[in-house]
C-alpha positions as CSV (number, residue, x, y, z in Angstrom):
1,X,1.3,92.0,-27.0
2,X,2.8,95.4,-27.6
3,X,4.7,96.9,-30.5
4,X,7.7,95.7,-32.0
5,X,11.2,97.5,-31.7
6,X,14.1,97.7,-33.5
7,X,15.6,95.0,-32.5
8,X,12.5,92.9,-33.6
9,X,11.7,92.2,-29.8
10,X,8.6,93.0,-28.7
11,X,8.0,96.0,-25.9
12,X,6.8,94.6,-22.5
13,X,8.5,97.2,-20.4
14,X,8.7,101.1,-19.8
15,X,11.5,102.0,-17.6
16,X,12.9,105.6,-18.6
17,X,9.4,106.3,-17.5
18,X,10.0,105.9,-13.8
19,X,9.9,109.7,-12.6
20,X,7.8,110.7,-15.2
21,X,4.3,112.3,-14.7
22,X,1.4,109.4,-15.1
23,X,0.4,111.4,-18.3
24,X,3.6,111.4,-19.9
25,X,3.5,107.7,-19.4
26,X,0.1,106.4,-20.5
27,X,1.4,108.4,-23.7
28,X,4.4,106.8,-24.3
29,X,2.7,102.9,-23.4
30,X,-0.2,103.6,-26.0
31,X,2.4,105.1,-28.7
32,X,3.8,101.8,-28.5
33,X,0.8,99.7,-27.7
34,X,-2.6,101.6,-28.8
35,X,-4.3,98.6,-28.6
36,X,-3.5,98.8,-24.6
37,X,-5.4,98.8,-21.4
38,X,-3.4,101.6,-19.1
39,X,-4.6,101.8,-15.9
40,X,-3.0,104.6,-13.8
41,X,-2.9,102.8,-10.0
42,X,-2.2,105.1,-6.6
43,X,0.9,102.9,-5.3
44,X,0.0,100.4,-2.3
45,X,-3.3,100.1,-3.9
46,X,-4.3,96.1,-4.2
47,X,-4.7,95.0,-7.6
48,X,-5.4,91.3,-9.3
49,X,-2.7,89.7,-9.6
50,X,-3.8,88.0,-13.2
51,X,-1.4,88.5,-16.1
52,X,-3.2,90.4,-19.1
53,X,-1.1,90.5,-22.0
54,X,-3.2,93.7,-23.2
55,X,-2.8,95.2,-20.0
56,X,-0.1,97.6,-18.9
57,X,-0.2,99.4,-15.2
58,X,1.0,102.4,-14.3
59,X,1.7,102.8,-10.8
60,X,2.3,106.3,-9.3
61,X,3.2,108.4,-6.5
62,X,0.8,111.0,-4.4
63,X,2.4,113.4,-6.7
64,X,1.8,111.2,-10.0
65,X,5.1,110.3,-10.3
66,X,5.6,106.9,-11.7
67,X,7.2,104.8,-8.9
68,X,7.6,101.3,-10.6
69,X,8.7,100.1,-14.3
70,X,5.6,99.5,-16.3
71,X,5.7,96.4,-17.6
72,X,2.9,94.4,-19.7
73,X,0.4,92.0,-17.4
């Protein structure tokens, strides 16, 4: 999974990124997991729905805000 904190938990979700640009983001997710797969998704767009521990979406507004807490799967 991703990087450790701390706190010796591991990382499995982003959400001071909400509002943030889908840049800032995917920098921020592969600081912390480099090993990541982050996909930038247009919100409302169907996706699987298979959990991928080295997986981490970003989903984003028209504008390329991000709309929803990333979060590993």
């Amino acid at each position: 999974m991703c990087g450790s904190r701390e706190d010796g938990n591991m990382t499995v979700e982003w959400p001071e990124l909400v509002g943030r640009t889908a840049d800032e983001a995917v920098a921020a997710i592969r600081s912390a997991c480099p090993d990541a797969e982050v996909p930038v998704v247009a919100e409302g767009c169907m996706v699987t729905m298979d959990f991928r521990e080295d997986r981490v979406r970003v989903f984003v507004d028209a504008d390329g805000r991000v709309v929803r807490t990333p979060r590993v799967g």
